[in-house]
N, C-alpha and C positions, 0 to 999 in steps of 0.2 A: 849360669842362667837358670833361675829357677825353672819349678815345674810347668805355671801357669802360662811364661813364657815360651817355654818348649811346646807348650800344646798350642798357641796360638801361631807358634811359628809354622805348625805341622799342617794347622786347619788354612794359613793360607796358603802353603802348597797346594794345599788339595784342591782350592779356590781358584789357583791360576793355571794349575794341571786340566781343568776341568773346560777353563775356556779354551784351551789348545788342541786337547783332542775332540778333534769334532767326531759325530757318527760316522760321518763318510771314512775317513781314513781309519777308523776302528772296524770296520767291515772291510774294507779291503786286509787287513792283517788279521782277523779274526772269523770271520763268514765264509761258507765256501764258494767256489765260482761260481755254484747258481745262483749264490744270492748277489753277488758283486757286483752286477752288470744292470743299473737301474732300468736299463731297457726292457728287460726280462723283467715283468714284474708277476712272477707266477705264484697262485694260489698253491700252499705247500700245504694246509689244513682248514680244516672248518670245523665250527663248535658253534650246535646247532642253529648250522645254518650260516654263521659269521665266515669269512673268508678270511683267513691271516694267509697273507703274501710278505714275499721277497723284501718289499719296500721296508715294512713293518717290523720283521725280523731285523736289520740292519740300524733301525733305531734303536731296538730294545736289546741292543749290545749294550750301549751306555749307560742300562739301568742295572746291569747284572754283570760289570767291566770285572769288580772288586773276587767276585767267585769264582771267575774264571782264568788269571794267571799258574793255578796250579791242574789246571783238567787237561787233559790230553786235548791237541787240538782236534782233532775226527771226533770230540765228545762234546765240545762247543756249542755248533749249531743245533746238534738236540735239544741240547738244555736249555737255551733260549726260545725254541719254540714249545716247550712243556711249561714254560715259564709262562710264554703268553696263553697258554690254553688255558692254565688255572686262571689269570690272569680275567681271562673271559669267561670264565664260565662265573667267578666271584662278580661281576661287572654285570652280568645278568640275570643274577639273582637280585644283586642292590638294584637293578633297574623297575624289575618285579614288585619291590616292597615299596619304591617310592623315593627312594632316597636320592631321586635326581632334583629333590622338591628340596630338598635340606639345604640348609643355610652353610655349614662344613663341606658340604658339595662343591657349593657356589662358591665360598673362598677357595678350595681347592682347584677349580676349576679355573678362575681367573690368574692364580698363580699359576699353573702348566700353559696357560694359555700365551704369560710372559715370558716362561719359557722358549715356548714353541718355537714363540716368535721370534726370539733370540737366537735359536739353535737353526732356522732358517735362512735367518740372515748372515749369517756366519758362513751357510752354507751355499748358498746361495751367489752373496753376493762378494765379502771380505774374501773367501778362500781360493774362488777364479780369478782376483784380481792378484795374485803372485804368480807373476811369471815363470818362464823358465829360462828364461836370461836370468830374472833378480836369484834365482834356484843356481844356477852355475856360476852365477859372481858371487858368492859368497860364499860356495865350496870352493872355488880357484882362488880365493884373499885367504879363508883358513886353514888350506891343504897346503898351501906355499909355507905358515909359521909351523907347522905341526911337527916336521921333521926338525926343527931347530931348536926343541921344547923338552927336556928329561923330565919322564913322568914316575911316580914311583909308584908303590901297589903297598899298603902296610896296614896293618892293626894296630889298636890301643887297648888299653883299659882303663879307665877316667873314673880317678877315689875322689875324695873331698879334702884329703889329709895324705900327709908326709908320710905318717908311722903306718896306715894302710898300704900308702904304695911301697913301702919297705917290706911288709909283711907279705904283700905280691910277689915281690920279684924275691923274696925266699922260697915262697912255694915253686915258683919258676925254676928254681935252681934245685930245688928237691925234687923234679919231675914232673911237677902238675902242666898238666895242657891247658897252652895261651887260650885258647880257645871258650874251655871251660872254662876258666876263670873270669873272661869277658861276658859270659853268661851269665854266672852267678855274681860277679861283684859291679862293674862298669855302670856308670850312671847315668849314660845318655844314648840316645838312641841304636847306638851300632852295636850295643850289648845283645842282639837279637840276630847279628850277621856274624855271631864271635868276635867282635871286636875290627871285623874288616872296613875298611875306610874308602875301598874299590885303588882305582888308579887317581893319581892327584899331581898339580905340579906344585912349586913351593910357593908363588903365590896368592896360589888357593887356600890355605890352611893359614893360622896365625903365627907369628913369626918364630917365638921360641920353639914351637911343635915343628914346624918345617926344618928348622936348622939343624935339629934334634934328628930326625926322621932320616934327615937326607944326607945327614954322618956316617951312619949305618950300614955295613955291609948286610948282603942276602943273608937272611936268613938271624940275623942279630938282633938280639934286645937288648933295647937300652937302660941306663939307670933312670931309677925318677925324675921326671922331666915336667917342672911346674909353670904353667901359664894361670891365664884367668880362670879358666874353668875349674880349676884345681891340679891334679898330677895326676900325670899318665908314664904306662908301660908303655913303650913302643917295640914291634915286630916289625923288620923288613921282609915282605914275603916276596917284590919284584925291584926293576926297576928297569927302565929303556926309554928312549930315544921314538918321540913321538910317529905317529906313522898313519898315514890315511887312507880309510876306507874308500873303496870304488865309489865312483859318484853314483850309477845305479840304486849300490846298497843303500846311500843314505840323503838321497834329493829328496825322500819323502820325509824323511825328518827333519829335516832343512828347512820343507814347503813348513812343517808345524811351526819351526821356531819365527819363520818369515809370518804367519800370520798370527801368530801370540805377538807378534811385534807391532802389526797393527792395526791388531784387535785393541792393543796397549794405548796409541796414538788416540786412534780414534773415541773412547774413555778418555783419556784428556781433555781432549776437545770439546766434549761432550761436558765434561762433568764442569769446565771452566765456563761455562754458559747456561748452565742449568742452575733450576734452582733448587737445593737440597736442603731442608731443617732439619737436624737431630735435636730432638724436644726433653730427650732424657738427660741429665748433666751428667751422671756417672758413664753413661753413653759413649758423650763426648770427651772424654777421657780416656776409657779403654779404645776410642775411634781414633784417636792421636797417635797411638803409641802403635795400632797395628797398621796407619798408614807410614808412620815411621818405617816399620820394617817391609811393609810391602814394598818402600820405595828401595829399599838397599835393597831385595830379592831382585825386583824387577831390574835395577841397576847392574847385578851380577847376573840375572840373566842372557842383558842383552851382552854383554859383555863375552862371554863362556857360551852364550846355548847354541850356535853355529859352529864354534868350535868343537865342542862337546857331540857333538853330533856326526861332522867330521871323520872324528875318531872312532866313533859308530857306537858310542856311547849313551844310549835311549833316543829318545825324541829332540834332547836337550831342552825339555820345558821343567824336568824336574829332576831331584838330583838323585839316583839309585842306588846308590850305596848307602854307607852307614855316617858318612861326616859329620851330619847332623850340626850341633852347633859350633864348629871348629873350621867353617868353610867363613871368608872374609866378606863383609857386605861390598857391596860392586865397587864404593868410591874405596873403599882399603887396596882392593886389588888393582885400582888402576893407578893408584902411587905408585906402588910398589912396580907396573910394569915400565 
């Protein structure tokens, strides 16, 4: 898969990742309890004179999500509200000079405003409508197959060429660490996790790499091993016999995948009855080929993300590890099950 590809596939992760997590549940695992509890909607600051409360902070999780996976959590909710201070105090000075008059205002404004309304309804109204009946029937249907499922846990490194992955798995054998080498040579996305791939079962992955993979005792590399993407080293670093997290631990990521599910439907429904013109032709080209792939993501979504969850492996809205483009579009993997 070229590059252009790779990047479009990443941007609509991030697109479908984006309608899953709503504010609310990103406050509940990120804000601390005084902000949690929307009842409490307490004034934590003011900048002159402005009030930023509870409510406020809980939203503007979602603007500043991306900076905050590596900050300690006690160091979160600071940063979020220093975040809206500047935030306000810049917003008051463009108030000052006029700039609510501007035209870039006004576009900008109408846009947050489709937002809003978006992120409202979601909230509002899509997200109370999953139960907790639909929340325990779909952890009791994928906590039943979990245990009957071998998962394995392994690395790669993905060349372009034969004589590259020969000259790998020499170094391999000379000492170099799989690791390193996944860093500096590997060409697609897990090159940044050293080549980890997280846990996988075989008909997640494409067929040669699975068979390849799941040959393999702990702790073994294997010889070069060519699919479409080109040739890879493989590392066994696990493997076991599927197993399910407590339903406490993971009804809330459950409820995510339950309403990305249908957030999903209702965008169907919606888009089959509306009227949409793309007026640009190259547009409508590049619109073809990433509905294409949205629909195999969403495919393998719905397919794996209850599952995946289950397991207690993210939210199951998006995939965390490094598989990148080696995971099967959804109609591949349900042949194969």
């Amino acid at each position: 898969m070229n590059q252009m590809q790779f990047s479009l596939k990443t941007a609509l992760l991030a697109g479908l990742f984006s309608l899953t997590v709503l504010g609310q549940a990103l406050a509940q695992t990120a804000a601390p309890a005084t902000a949690a509890n929307p009842k409490e909607d307490k004034v934590i600051a003011t900048v002159n004179g402005y009030e930023i409360k509870t409510s406020e902070v809980r939203m503007a999780f979602d603007d500043v999500v991306g900076q905050l996976p590596n900050m300690p959590a006690k160091l979160r909710f600071p940063f979020v509200v220093e975040f809206l201070v500047e935030r306000h105090l810049l917003a008051q000075v463009a108030a000052k000079e006029g700039i609510a008059d501007s035209e870039d205002y006004k576009r900008r404004l109408a846009a947050y405003q489709a937002k809003a309304l978006r992120d409202s309804y979601l909230t509002e109204k899509v997200a109370p409508s999953v139960t907790e009946a639909e929340i325990k029937a779909a952890y009791d249907k994928e906590s039943a197959k979990v245990s009957q499922t071998e998962r394995i846990r392994a690395r790669h490194i993905l060349v372009a060429t034969e004589k590259e992955a020969n000259d790998i798995e020499a170094k391999l054998k000379a000492g170099s660490k799989f690791e390193d080498l996944a860093k500096q040579y590997s060409l697609d996305g897990s090159k940044d996790y050293g080549g980890d791939l997280g846990y996988f079962t075989a008909p997640e992955m494409v067929p040669d790499f699975s068979k390849a993979a799941f040959a393999l005792k702990v702790g073994e590399v294997s010889a070069p091993v060519k699919t479409d993407y080109g040739w890879h080293i493989i590392r066994l670093d696990d493997r076991k016999m599927g197993s399910a997290q407590p339903y406490d631990q993971v009804k809330d990521a459950i409820k995510n995948v339950l309403v990305r599910d249908k957030v999903q439907a209702l965008l169907a429904s919606l888009q089959g009855t509306a009227k949409v013109e793309i007026l640009d032709e190259d547009l409508k080209k590049a619109q073809a080929e990433a509905q294409a792939q949205q629909k195999a993501l969403r495919d393998k979504q719905q397919q794996n993300g209850a599952a995946a969850a289950v397991q207690g492996e993210g939210d199951g809205s998006t995939d965390q590890s490094g598989k990148g483009d080696l995971s099967l579009p959804g109609t591949d993997d349900q042949q194969q099950n």
